[in-house]
LOBA-473783 format. One record per residue: residue in three letters; x, y, z of N, C-alpha, C, O in turn. Coordinates in steps of 0.05 Angstrom, whole numbers, padded with zeros to 5 digits, always signed. Example, Ala and Ser with C-alpha at 12.3 -4.5 7.8 and 13.67 -1.06 7.14 Angstrom:
residues 2
ALA+00264-00114+00156+00246-00090+00156+00264-00066+00156+00285-00066+00169;SER+00257-00045+00142+00273-00021+00143+00258+00001+00157+00268+00023+00161;
//
This chain:
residues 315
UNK+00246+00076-00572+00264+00089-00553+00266+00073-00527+00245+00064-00518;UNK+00293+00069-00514+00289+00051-00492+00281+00059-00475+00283+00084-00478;UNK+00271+00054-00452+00262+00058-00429+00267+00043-00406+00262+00019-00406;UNK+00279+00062-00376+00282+00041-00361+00263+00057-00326+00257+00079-00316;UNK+00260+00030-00320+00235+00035-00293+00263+00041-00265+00282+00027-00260;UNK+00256+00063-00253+00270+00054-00223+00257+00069-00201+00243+00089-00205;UNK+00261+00061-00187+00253+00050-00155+00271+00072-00133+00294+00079-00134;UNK+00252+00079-00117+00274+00100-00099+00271+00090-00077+00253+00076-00069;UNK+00294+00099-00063+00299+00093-00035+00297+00111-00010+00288+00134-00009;UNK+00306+00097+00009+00299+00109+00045+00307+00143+00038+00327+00152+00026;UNK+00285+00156+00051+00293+00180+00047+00265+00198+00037+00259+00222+00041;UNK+00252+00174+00021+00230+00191-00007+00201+00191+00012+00180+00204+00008;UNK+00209+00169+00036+00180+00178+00042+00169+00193+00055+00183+00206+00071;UNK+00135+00198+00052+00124+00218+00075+00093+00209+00071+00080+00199+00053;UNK+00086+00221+00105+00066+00203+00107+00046+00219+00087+00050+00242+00080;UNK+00021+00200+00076+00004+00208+00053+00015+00198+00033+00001+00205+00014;UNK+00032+00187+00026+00039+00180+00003+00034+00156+00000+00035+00138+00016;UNK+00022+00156-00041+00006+00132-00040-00028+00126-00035-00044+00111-00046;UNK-00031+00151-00009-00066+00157-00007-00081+00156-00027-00100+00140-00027;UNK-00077+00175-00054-00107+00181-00074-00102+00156-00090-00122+00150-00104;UNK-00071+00133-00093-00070+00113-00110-00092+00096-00099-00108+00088-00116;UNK-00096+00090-00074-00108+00076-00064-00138+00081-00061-00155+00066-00071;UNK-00143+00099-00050-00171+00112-00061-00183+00115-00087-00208+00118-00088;UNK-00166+00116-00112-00176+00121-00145-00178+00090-00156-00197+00078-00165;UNK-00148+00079-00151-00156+00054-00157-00150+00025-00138-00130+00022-00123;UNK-00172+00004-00143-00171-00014-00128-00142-00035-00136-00128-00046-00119;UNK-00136-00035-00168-00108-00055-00165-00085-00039-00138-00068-00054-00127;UNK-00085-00018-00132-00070+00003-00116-00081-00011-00085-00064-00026-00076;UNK-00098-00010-00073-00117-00007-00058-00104-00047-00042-00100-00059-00021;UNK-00104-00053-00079-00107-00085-00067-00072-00085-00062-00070-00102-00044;UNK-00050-00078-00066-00019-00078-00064-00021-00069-00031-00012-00086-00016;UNK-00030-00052-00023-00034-00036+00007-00039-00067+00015-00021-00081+00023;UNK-00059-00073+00014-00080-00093+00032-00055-00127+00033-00056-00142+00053;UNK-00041-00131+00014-00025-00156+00013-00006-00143+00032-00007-00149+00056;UNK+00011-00125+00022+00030-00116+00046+00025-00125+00075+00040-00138+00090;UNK-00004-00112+00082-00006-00112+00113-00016-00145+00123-00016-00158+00143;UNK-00026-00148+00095-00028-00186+00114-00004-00200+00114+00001-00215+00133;UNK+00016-00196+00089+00042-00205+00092+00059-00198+00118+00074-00215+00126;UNK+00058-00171+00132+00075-00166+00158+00047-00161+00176+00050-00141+00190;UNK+00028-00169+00180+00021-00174+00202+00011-00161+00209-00003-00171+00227;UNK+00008-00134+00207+00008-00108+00218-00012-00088+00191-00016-00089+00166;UNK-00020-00070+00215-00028-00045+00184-00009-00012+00185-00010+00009+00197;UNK+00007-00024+00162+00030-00008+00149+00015+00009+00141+00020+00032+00149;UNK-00005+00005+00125-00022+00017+00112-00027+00044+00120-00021+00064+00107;UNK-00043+00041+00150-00047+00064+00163-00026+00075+00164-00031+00091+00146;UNK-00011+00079+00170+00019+00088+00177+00032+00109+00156+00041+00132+00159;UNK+00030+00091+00132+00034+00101+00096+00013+00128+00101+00022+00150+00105;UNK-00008+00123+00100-00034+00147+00092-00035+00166+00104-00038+00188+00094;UNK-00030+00158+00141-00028+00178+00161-00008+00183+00177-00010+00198+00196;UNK+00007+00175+00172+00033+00178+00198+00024+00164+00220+00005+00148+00223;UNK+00045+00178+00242+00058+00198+00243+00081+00194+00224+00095+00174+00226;UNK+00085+00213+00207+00116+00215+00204+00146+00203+00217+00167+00200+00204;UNK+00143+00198+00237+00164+00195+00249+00162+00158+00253+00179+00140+00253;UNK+00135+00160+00257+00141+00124+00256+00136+00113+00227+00142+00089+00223;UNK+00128+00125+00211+00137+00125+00190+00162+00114+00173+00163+00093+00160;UNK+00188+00139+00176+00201+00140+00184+00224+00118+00186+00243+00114+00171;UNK+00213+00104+00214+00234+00077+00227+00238+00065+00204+00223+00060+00185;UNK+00259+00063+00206+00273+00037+00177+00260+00013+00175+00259+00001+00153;UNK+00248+00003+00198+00231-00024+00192+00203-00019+00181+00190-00037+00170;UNK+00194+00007+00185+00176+00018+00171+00179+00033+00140+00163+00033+00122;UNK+00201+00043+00141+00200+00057+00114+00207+00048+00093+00201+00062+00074;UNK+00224+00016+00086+00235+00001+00071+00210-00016+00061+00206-00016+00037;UNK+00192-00030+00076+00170-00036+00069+00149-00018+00053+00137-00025+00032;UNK+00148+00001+00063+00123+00023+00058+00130+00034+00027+00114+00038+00009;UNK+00159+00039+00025+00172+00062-00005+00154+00025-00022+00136+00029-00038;UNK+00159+00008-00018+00159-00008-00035+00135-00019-00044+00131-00032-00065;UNK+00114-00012-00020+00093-00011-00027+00072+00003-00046+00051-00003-00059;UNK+00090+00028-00041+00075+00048-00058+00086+00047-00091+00074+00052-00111;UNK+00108+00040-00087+00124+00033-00114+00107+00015-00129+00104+00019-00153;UNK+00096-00005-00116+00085-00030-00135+00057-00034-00137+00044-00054-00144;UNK+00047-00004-00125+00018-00003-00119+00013+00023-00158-00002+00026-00177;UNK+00029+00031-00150+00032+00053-00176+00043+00034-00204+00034+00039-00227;UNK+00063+00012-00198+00068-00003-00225+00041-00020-00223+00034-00021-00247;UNK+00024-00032-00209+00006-00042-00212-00027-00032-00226-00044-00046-00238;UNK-00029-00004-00219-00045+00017-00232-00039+00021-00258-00056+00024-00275;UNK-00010+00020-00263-00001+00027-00291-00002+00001-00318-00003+00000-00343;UNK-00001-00015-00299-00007-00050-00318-00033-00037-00321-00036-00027-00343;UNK-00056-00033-00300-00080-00036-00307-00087-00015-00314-00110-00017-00320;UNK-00080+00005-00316-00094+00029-00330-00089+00031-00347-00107+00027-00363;UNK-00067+00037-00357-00039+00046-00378-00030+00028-00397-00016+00036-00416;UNK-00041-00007-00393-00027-00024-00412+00002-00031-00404+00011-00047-00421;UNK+00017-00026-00388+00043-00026-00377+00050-00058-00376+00038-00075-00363;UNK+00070-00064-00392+00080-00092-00397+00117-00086-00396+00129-00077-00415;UNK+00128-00094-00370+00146-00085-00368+00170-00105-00384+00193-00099-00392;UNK+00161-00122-00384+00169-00145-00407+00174-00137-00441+00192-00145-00455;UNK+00159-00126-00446+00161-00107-00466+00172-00088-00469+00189-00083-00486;UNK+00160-00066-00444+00162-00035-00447+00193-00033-00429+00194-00013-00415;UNK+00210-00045-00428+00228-00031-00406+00253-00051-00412+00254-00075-00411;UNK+00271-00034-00420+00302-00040-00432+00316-00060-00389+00322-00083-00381;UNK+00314-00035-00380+00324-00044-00349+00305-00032-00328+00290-00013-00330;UNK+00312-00053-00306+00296-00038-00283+00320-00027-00264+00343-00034-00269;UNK+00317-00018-00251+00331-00012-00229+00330+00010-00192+00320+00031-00183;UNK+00337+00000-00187+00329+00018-00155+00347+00026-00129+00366+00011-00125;UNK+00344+00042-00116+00366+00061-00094+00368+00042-00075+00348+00041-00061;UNK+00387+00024-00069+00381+00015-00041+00356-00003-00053+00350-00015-00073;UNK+00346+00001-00022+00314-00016-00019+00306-00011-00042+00294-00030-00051;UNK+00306+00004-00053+00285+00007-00079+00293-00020-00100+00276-00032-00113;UNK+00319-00027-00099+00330-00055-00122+00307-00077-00109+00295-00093-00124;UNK+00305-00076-00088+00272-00097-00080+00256-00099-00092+00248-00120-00104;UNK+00243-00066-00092+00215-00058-00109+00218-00062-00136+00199-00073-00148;UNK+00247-00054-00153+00248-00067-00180+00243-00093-00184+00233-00103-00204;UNK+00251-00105-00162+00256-00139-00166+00228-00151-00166+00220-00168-00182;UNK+00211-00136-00142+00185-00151-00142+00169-00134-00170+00150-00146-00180;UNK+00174-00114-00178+00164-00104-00201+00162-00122-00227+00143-00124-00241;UNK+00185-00133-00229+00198-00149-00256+00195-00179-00253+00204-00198-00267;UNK+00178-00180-00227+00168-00218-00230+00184-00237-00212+00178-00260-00206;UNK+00215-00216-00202+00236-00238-00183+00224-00244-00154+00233-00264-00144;UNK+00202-00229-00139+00189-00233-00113+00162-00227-00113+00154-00207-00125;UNK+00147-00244-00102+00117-00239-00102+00120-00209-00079+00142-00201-00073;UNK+00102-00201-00073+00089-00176-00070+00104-00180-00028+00121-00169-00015;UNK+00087-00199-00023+00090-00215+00008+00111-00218+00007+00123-00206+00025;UNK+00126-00232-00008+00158-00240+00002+00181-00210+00004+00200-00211+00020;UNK+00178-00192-00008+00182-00170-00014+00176-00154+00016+00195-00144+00028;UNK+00148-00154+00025+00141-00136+00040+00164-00157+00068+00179-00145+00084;UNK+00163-00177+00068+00175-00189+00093+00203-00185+00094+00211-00173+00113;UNK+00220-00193+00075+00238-00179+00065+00252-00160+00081+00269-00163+00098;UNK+00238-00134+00067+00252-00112+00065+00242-00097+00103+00250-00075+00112;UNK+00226-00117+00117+00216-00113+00150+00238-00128+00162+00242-00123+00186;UNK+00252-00145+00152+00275-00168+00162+00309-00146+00161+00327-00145+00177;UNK+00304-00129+00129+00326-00119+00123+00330-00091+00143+00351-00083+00153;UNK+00302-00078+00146+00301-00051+00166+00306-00061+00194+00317-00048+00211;UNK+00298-00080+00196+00308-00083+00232+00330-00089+00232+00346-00074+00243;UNK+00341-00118+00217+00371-00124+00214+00390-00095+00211+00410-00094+00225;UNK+00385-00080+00199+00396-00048+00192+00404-00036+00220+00427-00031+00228;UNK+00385-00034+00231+00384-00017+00251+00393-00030+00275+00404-00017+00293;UNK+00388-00056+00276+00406-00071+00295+00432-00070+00298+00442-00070+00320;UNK+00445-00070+00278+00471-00075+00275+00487-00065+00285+00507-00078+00291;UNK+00483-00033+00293+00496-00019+00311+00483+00002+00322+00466+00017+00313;UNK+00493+00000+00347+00472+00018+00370+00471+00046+00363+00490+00058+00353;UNK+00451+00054+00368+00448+00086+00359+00468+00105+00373+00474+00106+00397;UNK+00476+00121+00352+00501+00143+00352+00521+00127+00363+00527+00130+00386;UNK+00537+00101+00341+00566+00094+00343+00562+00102+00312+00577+00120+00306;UNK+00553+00098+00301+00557+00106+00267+00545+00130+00265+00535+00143+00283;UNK+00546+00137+00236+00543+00160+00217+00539+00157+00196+00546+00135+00187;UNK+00526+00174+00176+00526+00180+00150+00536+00213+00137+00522+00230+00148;UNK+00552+00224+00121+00550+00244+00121+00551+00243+00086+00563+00227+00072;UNK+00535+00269+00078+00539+00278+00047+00558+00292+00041+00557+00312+00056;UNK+00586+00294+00021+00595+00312+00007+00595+00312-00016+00600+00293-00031;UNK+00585+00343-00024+00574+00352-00051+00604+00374-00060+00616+00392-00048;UNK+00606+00361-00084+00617+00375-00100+00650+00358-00102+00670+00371-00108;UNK+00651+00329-00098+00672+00317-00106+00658+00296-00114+00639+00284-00105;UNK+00680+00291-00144+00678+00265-00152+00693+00241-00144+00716+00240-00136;UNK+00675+00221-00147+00681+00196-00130+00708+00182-00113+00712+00170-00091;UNK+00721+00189-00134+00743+00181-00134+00757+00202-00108+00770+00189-00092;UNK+00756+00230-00103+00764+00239-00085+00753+00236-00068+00771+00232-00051;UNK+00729+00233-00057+00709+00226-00035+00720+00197-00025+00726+00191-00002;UNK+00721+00185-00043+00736+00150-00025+00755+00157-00010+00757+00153+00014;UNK+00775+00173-00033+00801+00181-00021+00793+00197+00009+00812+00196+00024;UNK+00773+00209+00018+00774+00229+00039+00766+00205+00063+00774+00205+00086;UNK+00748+00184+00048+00737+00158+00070+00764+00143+00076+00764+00131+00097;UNK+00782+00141+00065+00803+00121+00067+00820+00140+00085+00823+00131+00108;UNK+00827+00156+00082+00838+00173+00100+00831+00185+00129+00844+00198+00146;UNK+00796+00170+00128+00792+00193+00160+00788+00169+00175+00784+00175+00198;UNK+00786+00137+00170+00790+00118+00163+00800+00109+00206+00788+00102+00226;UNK+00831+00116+00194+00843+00116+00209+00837+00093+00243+00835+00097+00267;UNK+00835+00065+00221+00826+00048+00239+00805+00036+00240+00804+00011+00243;UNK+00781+00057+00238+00754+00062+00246+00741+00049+00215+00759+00049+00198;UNK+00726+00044+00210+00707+00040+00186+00692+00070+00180+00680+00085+00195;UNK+00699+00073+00146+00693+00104+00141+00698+00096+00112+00720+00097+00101;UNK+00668+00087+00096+00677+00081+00065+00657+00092+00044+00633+00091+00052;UNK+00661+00100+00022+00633+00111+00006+00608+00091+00005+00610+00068-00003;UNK+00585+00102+00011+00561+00083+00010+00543+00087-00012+00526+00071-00019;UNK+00546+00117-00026+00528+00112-00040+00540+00138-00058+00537+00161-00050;UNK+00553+00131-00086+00562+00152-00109+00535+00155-00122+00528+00141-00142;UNK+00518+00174-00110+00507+00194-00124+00490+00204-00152+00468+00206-00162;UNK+00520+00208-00154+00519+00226-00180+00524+00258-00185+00526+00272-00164;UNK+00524+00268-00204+00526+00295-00200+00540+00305-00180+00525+00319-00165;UNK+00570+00303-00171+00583+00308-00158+00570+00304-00118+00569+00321-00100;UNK+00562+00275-00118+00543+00277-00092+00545+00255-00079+00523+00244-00081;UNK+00568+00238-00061+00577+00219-00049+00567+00220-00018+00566+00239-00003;UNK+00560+00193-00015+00551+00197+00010+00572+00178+00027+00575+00155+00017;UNK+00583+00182+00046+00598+00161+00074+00590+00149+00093+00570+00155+00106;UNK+00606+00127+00098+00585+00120+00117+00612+00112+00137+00637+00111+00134;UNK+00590+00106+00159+00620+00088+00182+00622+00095+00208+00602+00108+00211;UNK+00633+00095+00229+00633+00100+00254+00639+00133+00261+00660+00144+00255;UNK+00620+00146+00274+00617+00172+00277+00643+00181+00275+00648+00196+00257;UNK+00658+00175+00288+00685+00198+00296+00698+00198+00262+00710+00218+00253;UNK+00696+00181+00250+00717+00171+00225+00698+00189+00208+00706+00206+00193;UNK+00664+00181+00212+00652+00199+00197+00667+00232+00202+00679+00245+00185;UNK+00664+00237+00218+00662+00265+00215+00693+00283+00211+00696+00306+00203;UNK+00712+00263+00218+00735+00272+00206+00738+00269+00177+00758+00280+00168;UNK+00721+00255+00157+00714+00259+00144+00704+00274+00116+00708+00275+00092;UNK+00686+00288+00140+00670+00322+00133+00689+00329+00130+00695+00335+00107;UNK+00706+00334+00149+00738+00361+00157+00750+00357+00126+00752+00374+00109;UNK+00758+00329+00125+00779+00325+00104+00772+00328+00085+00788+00337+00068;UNK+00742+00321+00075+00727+00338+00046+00726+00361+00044+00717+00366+00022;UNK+00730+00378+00056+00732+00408+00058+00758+00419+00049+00763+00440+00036;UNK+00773+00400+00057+00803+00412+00051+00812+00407+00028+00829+00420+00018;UNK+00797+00381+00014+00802+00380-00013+00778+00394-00035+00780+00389-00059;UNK+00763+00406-00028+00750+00424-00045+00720+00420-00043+00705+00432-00059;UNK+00707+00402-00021+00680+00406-00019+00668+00422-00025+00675+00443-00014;UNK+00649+00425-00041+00620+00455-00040+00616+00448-00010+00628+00462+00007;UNK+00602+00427-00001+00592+00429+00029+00602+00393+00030+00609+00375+00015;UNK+00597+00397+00056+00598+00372+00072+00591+00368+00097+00602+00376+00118;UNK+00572+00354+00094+00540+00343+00128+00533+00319+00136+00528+00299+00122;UNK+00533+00324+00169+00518+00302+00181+00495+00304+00173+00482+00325+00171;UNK+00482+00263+00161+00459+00261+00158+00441+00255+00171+00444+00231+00177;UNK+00414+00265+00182+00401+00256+00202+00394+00232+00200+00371+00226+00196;UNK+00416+00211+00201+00401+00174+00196+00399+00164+00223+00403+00179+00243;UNK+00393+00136+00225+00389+00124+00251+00409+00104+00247+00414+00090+00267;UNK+00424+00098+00224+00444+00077+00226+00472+00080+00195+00473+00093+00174;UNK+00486+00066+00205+00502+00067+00180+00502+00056+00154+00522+00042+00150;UNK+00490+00058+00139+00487+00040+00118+00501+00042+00100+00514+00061+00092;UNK+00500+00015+00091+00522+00009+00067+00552+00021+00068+00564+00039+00056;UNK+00560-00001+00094+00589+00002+00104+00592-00032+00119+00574-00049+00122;UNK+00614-00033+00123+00629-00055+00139+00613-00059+00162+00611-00081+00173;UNK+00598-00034+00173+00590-00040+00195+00575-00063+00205+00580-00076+00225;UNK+00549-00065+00181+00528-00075+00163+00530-00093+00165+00510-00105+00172;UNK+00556-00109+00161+00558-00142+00170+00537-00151+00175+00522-00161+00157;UNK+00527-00148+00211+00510-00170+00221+00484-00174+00196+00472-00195+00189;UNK+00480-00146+00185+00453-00143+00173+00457-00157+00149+00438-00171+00140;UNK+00479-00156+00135+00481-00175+00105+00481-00204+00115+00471-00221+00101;UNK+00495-00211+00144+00485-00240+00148+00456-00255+00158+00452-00279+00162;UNK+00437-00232+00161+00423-00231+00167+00400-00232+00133+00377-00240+00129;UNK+00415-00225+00123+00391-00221+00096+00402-00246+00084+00385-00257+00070;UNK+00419-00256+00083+00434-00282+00071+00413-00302+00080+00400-00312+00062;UNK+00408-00309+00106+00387-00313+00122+00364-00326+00109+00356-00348+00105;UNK+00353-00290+00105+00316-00290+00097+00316-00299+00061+00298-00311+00049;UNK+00342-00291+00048+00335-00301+00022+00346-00327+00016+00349-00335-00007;UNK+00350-00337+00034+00357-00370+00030+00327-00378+00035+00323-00396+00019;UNK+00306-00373+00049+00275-00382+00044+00266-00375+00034+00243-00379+00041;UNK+00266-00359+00012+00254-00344-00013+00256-00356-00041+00277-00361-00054;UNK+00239-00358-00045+00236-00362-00077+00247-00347-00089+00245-00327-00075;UNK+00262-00340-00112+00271-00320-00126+00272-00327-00157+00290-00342-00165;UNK+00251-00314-00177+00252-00322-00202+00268-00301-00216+00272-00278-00208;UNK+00278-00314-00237+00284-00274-00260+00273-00268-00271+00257-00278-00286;UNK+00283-00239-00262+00259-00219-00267+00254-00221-00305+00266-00236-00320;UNK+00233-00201-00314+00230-00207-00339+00238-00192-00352+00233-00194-00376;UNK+00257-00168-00339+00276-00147-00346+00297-00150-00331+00294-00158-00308;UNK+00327-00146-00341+00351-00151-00328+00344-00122-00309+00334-00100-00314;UNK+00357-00136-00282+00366-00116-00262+00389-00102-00260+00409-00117-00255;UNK+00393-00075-00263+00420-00065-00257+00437-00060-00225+00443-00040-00212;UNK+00439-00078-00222+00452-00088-00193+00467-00057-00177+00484-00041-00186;UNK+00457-00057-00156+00468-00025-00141+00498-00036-00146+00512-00024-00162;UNK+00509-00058-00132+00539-00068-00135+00554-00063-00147+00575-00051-00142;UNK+00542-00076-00174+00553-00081-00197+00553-00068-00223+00565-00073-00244;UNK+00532-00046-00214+00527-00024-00237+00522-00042-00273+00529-00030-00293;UNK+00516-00060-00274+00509-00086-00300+00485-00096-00286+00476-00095-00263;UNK+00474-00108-00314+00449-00119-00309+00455-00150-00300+00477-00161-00305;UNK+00439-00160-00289+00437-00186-00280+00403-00190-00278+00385-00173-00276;UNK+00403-00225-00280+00383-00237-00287+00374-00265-00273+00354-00277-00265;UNK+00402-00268-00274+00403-00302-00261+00400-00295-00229+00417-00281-00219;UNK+00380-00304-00213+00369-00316-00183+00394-00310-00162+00397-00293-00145;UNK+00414-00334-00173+00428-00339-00158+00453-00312-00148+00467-00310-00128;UNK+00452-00295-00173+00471-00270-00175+00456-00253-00159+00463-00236-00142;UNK+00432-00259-00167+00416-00229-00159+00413-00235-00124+00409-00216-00110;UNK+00414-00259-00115+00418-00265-00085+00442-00253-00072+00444-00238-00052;UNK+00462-00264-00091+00492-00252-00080+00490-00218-00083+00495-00205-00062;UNK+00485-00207-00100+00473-00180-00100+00465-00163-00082+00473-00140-00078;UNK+00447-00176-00069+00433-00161-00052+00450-00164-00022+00454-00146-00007;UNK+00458-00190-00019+00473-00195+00000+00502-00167+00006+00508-00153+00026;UNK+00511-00168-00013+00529-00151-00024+00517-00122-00018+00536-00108-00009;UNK+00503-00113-00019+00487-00093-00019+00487-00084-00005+00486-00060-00008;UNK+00487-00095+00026+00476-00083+00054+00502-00076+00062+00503-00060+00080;UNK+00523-00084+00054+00554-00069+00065+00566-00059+00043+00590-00058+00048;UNK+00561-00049+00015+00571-00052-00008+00565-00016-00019+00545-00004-00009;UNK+00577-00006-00031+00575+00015-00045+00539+00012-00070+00535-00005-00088;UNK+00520+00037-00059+00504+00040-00077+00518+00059-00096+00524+00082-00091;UNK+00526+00041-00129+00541+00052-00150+00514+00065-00164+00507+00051-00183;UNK+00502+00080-00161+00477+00099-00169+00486+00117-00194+00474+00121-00215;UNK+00516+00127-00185+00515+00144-00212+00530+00130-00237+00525+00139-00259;UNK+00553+00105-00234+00553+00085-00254+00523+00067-00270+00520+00065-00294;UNK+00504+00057-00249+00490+00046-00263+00470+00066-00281+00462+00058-00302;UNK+00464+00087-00273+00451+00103-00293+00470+00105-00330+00465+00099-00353;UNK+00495+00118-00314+00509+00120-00342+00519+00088-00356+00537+00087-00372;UNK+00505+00069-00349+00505+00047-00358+00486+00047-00374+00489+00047-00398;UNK+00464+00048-00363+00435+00057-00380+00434+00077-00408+00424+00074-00430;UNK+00446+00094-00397+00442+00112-00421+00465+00111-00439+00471+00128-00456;UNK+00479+00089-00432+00501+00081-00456+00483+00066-00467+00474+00070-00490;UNK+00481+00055-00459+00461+00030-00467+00441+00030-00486+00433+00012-00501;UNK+00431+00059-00482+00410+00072-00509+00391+00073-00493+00369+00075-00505;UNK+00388+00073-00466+00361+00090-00453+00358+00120-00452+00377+00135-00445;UNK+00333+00131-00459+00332+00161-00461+00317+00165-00442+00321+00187-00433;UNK+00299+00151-00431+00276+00159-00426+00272+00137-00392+00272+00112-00394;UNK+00270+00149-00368+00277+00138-00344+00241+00151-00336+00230+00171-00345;UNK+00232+00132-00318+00211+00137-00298+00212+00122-00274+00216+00098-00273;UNK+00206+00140-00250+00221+00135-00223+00184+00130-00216+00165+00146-00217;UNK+00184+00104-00209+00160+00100-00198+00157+00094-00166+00168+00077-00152;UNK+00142+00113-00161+00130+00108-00130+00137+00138-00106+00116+00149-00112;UNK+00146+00153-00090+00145+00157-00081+00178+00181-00080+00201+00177-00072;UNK+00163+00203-00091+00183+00229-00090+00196+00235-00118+00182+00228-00137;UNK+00219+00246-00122+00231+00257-00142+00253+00258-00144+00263+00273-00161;UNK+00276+00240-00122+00304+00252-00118+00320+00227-00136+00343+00221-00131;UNK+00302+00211-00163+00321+00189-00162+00321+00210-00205+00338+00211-00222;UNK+00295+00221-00203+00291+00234-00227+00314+00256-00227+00330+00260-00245;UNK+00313+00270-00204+00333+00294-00214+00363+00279-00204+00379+00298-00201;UNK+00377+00254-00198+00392+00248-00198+00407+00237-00238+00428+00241-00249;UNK+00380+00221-00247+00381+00224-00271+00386+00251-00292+00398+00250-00314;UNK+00380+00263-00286+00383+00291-00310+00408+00295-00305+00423+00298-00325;UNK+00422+00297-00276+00454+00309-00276+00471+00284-00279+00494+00284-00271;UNK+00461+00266-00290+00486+00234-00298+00490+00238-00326+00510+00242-00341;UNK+00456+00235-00330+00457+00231-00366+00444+00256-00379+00422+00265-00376;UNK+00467+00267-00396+00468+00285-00409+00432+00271-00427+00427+00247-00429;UNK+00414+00292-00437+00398+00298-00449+00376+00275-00444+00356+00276-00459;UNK+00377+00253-00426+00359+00238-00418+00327+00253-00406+00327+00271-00390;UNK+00307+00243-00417+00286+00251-00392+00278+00226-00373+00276+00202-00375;UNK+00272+00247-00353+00267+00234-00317+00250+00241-00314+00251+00266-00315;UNK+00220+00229-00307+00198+00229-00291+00178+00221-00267+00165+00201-00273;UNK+00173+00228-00249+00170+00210-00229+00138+00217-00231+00126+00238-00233;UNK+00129+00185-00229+00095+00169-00235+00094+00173-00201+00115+00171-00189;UNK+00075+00176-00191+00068+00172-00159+00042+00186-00157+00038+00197-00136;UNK+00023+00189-00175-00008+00207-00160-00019+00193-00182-00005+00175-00192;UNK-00044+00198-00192-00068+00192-00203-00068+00203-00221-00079+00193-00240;UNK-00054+00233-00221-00048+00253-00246-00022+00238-00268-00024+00232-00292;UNK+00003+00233-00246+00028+00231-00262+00017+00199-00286+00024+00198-00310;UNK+00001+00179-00273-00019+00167-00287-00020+00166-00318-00012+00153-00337;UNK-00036+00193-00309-00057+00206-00333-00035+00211-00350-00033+00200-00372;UNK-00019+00228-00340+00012+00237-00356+00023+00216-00376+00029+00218-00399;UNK+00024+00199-00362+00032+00172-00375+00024+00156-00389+00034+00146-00409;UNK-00004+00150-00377-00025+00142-00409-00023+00164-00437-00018+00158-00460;UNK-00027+00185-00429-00037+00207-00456-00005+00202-00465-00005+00202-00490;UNK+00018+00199-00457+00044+00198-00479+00052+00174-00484+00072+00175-00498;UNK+00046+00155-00480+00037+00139-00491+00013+00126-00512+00010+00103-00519;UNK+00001+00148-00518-00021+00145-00534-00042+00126-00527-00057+00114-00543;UNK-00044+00125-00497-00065+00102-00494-00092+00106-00479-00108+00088-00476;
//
């Protein structure tokens, strides 16, 4: 039965997460410890204890989700037998999380990854000064009307879908005022709801520019191998393999539509049944159940979900 690994994004973390990985086992313990020599700093503390809020900061939380992501696939090689080379049809991830797949599947060492994704959160947040942009959610239109409501509130301003969801759940992004006319105009075409999101920047919009020239940048000094599972590209909703794509990719990424609810139903065309969201929360699992009809979604992140996973596995 196929199986594919993914990765979640800004949003999943909170502080303590990741703690008992690191305390039960040392391959966990040792992923923490590379992180913080790679940025310099101890993230670490931050991950285990908060505060929450600095947490949180995008230059903090893009690092940290990914930490914990590869501190849990790294427990699972060594506990569990986990050979993702084997065991895993595709990888894939939200946003930042397509990192954590990448360094999961062999394309970034652990360090290049943690620097990375500290280069991509500041670049993010730089890009535009706090409260000229927006993000807002509307639930209960499909894609195709939700663009239509971004193209329309538009009106000059940058206002484009950043991230299809799934399950009727589009997110916008773009300069406040455009955002929020937006909201208005999803309403009028049949929103369930439509909300400002508490973010600190716009992501995955035009805005983003400086930040995708900015990551063009840091992965021009990066090594980049392929991975040993094709990646399903947020972009491009298809797998890719080749370095040079998966650069343009990501580049693409930081102003580009996260296609979340295409690449799933890619997957489970594909003959995946069976999805596990490794590292940190649950929102990429229950995004799976409402894409793909009769798929199961599980999210690995404690010492228990582990155990879960060895015993069905028979190991």
């Amino acid at each position: 039965m196929a199986v594919a690994f993914v990765f979640p994004g800004q949003g999943s973390q909170t502080a303590g997460m990741g703690k008992t990985l690191a305390a039960n086992f040392a391959s966990a313990a040792q992923v923490f410890a590379e992180v913080d020599e790679a940025l310099g700093d101890k993230l670490s503390a931050i991950i285990f204890e908060g505060p929450q809020d600095t947490l949180t900061l995008t230059q903090n939380a893009q690092p940290a989700l990914m930490a914990v992501s590869l501190a849990t696939i790294r427990v699972l090689e060594m506990e569990a037998g986990l050979d993702l080379k084997r065991d895993a049809q595709f990888v894939a991830g939200h946003s930042l999380g397509e990192y954590s797949a990448l360094a999961a599947s062999g394309a970034f060492t652990i360090a290049d990854t943690a620097r990375l994704l500290r280069i991509r959160g500041q670049a993010m947040q730089k890009a535009v000064p706090v409260g000229v942009g927006s993000m807002a959610a509307l639930i209960g239109l499909e894609f195709d009307a939700a663009a239509a409501a971004a193209a329309e509130a538009a009106q000059g301003q940058v206002c484009q879908a950043a991230n299809d969801n799934g399950g009727g759940q589009v997110v916008v992004s773009g300069d406040k005022a455009a955002v929020e006319r937006a909201v208005e105009i999803a309403k009028t075409k049949g929103a369930k709801r439509a909300m400002i999101l508490p973010v600190s920047a716009p992501f995955h919009c035009a805005l983003m520019q400086p930040a995708a020239d900015a990551m063009a940048l840091a992965l021009a000094k990066v090594a980049v191998k392929s991975p040993v599972v094709p990646l399903i590209a947020n972009v491009l909703a298809k797998p890719i393999q080749d370095p040079a794509e998966i650069v343009r990719a990501l580049i693409a990424q930081v102003t580009g539509t996260v296609r979340w609810r295409e690449s799933v139903a890619f997957m489970a065309a594909a003959g995946v049944k069976t999805f596990y969201e490794v590292g940190a929360g649950k929102v990429l699992s229950g995004l799976v159940k409402r894409i793909a009809d009769g798929a199961s979604a599980s999210a690995i992140g404690s010492p228990e979900d582990i155990a879960a996973y060895k015993a069905g596995r028979g190991s």
